[in-house]
C-alpha positions in Angstrom: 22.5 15.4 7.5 19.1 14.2 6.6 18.2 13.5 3.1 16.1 16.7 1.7 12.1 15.9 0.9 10.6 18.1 -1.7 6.7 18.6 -1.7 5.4 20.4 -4.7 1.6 21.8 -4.6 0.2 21.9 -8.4 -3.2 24.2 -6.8 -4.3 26.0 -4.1 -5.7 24.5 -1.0 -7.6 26.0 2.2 -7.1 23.4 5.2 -7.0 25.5 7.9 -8.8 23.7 10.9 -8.9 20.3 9.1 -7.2 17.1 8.4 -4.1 15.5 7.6 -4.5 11.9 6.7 -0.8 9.5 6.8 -1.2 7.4 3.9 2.4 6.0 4.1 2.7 2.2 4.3 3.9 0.6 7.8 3.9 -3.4 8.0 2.1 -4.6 5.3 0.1 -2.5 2.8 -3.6 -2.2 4.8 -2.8 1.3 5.5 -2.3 2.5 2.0 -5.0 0.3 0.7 -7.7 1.8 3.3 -6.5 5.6 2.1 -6.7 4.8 -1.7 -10.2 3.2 -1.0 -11.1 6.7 1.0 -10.1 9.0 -1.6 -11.7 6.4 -4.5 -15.2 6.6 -2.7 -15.0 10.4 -1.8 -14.2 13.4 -3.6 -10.9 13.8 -3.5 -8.5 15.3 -6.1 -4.5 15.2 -6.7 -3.6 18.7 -4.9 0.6 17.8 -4.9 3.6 15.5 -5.1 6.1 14.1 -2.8 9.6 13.3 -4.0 13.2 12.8 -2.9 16.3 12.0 -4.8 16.5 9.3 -1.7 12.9 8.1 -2.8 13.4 4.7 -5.3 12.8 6.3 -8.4 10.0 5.5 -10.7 6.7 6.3 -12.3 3.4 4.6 -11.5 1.2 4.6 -14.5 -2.7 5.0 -14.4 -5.2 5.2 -17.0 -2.0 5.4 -19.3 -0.7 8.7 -17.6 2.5 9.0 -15.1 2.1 9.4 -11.6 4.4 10.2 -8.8 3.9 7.0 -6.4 3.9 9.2 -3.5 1.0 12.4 -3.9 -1.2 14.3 -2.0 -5.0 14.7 -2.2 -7.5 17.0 -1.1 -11.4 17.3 -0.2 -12.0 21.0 -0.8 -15.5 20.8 0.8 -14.6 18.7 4.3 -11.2 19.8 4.4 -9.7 16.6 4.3 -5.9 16.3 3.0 -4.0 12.4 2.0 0.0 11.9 2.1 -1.0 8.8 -0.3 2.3 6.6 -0.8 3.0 3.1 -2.6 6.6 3.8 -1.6 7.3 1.2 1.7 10.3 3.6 2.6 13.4 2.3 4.5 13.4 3.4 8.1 16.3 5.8 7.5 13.5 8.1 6.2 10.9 7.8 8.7 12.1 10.7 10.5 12.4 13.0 7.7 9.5 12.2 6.6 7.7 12.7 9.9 8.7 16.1 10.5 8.3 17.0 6.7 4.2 16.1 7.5 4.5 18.0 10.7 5.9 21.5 9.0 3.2 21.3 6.3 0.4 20.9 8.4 1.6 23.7 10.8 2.1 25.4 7.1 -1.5 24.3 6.5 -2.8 24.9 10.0 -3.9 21.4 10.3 -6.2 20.6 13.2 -5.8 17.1 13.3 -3.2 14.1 11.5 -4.6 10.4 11.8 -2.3 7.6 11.0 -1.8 3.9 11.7 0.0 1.3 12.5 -0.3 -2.2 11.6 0.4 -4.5 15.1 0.3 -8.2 15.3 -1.0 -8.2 18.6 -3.8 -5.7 20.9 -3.4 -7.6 24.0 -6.7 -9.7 23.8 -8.4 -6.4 22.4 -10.8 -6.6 19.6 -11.4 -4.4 16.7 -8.6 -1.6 16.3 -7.4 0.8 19.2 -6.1 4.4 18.9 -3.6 7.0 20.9 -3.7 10.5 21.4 -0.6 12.7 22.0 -1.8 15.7 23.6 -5.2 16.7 25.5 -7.2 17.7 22.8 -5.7 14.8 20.7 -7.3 12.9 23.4 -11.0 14.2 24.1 -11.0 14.0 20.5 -10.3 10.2 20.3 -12.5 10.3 23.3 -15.5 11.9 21.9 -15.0 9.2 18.7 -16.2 6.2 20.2 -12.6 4.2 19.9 -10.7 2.1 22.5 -7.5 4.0 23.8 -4.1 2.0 23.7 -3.0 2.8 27.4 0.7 0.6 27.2 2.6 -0.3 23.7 5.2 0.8 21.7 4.8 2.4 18.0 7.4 2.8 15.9 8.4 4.4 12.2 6.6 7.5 11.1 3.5 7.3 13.6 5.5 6.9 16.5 8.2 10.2 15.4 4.2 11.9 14.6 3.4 11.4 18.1 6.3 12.4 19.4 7.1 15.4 17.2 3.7 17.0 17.9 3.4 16.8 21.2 6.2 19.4 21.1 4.8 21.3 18.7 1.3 20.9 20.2 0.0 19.4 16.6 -3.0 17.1 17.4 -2.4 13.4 15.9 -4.1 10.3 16.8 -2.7 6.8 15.7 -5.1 3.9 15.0 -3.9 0.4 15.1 -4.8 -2.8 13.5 -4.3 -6.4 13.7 -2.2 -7.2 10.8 0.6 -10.4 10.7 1.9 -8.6 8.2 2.1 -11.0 5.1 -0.5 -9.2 2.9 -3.1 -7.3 2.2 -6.3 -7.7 4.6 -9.6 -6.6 3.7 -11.5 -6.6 7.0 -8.2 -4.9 8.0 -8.6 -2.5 5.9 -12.3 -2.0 6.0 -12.1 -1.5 10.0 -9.2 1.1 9.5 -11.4 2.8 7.1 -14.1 3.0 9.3 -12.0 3.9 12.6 -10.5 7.4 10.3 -14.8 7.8 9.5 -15.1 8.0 13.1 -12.8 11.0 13.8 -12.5 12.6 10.7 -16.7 14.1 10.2 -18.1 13.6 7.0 -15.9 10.9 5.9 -17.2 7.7 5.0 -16.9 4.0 4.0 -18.4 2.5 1.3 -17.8 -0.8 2.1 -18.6 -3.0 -1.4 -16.9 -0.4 -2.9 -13.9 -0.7 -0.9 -13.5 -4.2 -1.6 -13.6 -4.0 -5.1 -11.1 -1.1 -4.6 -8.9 -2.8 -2.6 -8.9 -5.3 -4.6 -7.3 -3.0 -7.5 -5.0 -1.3 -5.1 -3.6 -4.2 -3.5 -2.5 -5.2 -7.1 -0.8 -2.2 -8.0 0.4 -1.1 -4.1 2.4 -5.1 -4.4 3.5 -4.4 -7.8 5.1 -0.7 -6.7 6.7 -2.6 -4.0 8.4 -5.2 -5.8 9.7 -3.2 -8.2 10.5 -0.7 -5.6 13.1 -3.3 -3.5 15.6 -3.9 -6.6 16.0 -0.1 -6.5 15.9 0.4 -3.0 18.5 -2.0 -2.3 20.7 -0.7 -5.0 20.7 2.9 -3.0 20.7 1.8 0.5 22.7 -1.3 -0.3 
């Protein structure tokens, strides 16, 4: 029996037609660093939380105020929506978590979910690459400009999003980025940035901005973590 993921919306949204962006950390923390520098240099606003009692719990404190480490955010005006998480979740979850996405953005009528994967090798290809899971998936990573992966494997929660919504015919495109995995990378996160700009319209990338935001959430994303593995180990033992 799978463990039970709660989302809780705290205000109305209208997404229908837009975009779901996967904020959730893969290898390494570029993934959740490019999404916090997105919704820092754009309008977005907290629209929900995600919790489960099989989440480690804890509170990440901002500006003095408690936040749920794992949230949702919303740009009203391009239709934009963030599952934004400083949780690195143990791959029992993955699955869950995956098809928890996939209901709320049929809920939502999402058009479109982007998310990554860090990979420490593109075959000789430079830059990031991207897949598609269904036609539309694909003339719309076509029409963006990116490289297509055409062989691979992709694990965790982009690799169940692939799969899950090809079956449900829900769009989702996966961009991946060279990452050895031992921190935070700034051109990393800068080119993953850019690569969501390119198929999400009018989504952008400030990029001194970024770095001086990625700089502040690379400290707080590695200090969530380390906390986070005390308690995680303590409830997956």
């Amino acid at each position: 029996m799978y463990p039970r993921i709660r989302i809780k919306e705290l205000r109305p949204v209208n997404l229908e037609g837009g975009y779901l962006i996967d904020g959730f950390p893969s290898v390494g923390f570029t993934s959740a660093i490019a999404t916090e520098s997105m919704i820092q240099t754009s309008q977005f606003s907290l629209a929900g939380i995600i919790d489960s009692d099989s989440f480690p719990p804890m509170s990440l404190i901002k500006e003095g105020k408690p936040n749920y480490p794992t949230r949702i955010f919303v740009n009203d005006d391009l239709k934009v929506s963030v599952f934004l998480s400083y949780l690195t979740l143990h791959e029992s979850l993955h699955r869950i978590v995956a098809k928890t996405m996939l209901k709320w953005a049929k809920k939502q009528k999402i058009e479109l979910i982007v998310s990554s994967m860090a990979v420490k090798s593109l075959d000789g290809m430079e830059g990031i690459v991207a897949v598609g899971n269904t036609d539309s998936a694909r003339a719309k990573l076509k029409k963006s400009g990116l490289k297509v992966l055409e062989y691979g494997t992709i694990p965790g929660i982009p690799g169940m999003l692939l799969n899950e919504g090809s079956i449900i015919e829900q769009d989702v495109i996966v961009i991946l980025f060279h990452s050895d995995g031992t921190g935070p990378d700034f051109r990393s996160s800068a080119e993953l940035c850019i690569g969501m700009s390119q198929l999400i319209p009018g989504t952008s990338c400030d990029i001194t901005l970024l770095q001086k935001e990625a700089e502040k959430a690379e400290q707080t994303i590695k200090e969530t973590d380390e906390e986070s593995r005390q308690l995680k180990d303590s409830i997956y033992g």
